[in-house]
ZAMARGU-4260 file (C-alpha; in steps of 0.2 Angstrom, whole numbers, plus 5000, padded with zeros to 4 digits):
<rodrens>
0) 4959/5116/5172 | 4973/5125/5178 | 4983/5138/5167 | 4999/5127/5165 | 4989/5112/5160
5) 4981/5124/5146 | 4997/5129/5139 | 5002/5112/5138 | 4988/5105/5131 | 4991/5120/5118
10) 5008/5115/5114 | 5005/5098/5114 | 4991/5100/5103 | 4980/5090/5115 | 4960/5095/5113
15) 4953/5098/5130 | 4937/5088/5128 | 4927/5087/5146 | 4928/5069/5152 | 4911/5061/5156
20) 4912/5054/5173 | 4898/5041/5167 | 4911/5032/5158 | 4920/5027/5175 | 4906/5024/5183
25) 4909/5008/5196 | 4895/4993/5192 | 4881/4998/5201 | 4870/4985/5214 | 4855/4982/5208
30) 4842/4980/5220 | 4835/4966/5225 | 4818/4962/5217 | 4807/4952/5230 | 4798/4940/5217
35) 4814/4932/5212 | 4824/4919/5224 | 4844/4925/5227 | 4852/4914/5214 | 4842/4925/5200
40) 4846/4940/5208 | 4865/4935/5210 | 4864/4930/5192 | 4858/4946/5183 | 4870/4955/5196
45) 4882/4948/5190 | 4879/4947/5171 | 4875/4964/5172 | 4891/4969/5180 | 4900/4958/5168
50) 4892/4966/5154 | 4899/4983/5159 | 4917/4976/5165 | 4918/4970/5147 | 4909/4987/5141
55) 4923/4999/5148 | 4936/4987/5143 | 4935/4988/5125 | 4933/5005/5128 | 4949/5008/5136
60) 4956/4996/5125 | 4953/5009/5108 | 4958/5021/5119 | 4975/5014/5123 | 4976/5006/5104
65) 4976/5024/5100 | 4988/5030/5109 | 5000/5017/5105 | 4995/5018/5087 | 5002/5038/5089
70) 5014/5036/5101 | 5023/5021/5095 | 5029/5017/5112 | 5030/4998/5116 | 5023/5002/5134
75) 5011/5006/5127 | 5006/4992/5117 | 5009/4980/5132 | 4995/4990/5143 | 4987/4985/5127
80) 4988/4967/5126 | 4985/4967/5148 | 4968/4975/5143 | 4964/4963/5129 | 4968/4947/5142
85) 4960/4957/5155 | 4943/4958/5146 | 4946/4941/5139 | 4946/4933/5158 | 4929/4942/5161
90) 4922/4937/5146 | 4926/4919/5152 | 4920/4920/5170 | 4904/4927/5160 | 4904/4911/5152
95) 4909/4904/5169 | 4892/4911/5178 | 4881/4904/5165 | 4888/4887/5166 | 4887/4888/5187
100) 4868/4894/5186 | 4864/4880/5174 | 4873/4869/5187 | 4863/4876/5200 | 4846/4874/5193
105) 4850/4855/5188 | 4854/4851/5207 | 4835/4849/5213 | 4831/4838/5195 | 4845/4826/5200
110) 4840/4825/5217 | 4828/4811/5215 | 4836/4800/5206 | 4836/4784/5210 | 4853/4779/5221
115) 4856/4760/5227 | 4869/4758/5241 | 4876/4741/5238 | 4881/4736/5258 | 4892/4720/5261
120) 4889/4715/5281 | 4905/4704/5284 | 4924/4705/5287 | 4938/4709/5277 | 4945/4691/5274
125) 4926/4687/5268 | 4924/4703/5256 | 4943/4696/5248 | 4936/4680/5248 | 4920/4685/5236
130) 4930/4697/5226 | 4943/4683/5221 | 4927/4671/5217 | 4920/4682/5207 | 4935/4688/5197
135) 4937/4669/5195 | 4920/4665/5190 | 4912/4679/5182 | 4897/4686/5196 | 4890/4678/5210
140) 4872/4676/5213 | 4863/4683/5231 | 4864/4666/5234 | 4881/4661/5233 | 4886/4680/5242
145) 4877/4673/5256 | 4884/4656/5257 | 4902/4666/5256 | 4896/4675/5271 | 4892/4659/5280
150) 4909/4651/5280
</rodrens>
């Protein structure tokens, strides 16, 4: 530190405490393992990174809530209550992630399920003809479908 910053730090009654850099460390990559597919590799990723984000945002919000706590100063209190929403919104895309990768997994267990296609081979006037029979009538049999089709 320069000699200015000393003497302020001296008057301001200000400890000077060597900052860590590991507490501002970015969320690292991590690399990817072979055995798993990309989806689980995204996954922990991002959970891991998630983890962090949330991690240094309560961190920096006690730091601020003891600044404002001292200070007094409404500025600070709003950077404050930014933080807290800030950490909240990750905590929900956390949630977020979990919900997507669930989704994901389901998608190859609803694949096979059994899907009809209804398909009506006819014109329009015939298709409003049947739909008004069968709102007038309760359902039509095959039969009756196919008689419609005829006319």
């Amino acid at each position: 530190m320069s000699k200015l910053e000393d003497n302020l730090n001296d008057i301001l009654g200000i400890e000077n405490e060597p900052v860590s850099t590991d507490d501002f460390k970015a969320p690292t990559v991590r690399t990817e393992d072979k055995k798993k597919d990309d989806i689980d590799n995204d996954y922990v990723n991002s959970r891991e990174n998630y983890y962090e984000l949330i991690e240094k945002g309560q961190k920096a919000i006690d730091g601020i809530l003891d600044i404002a706590k001292e200070g007094q100063h409404p500025r600070a209190y709003e950077v404050a209550g930014q933080l807290i929403g800030q950490v909240a919104t990750v905590t929900d895309k956390l949630q977020d992630l979990q919900k997507k990768l669930k989704d994901l997994k389901e998608v190859p267990k609803n694949a096979g399920a059994n899907i009809k296609n209804a398909l009506f081979v006819g014109s329009t006037a015939e298709l409003q003809k049947m739909l008004k029979n069968e709102n007038n009538e309760g359902e039509k049999s095959v039969k009756e479908v196919k008689d419609i089709q005829d006319k």
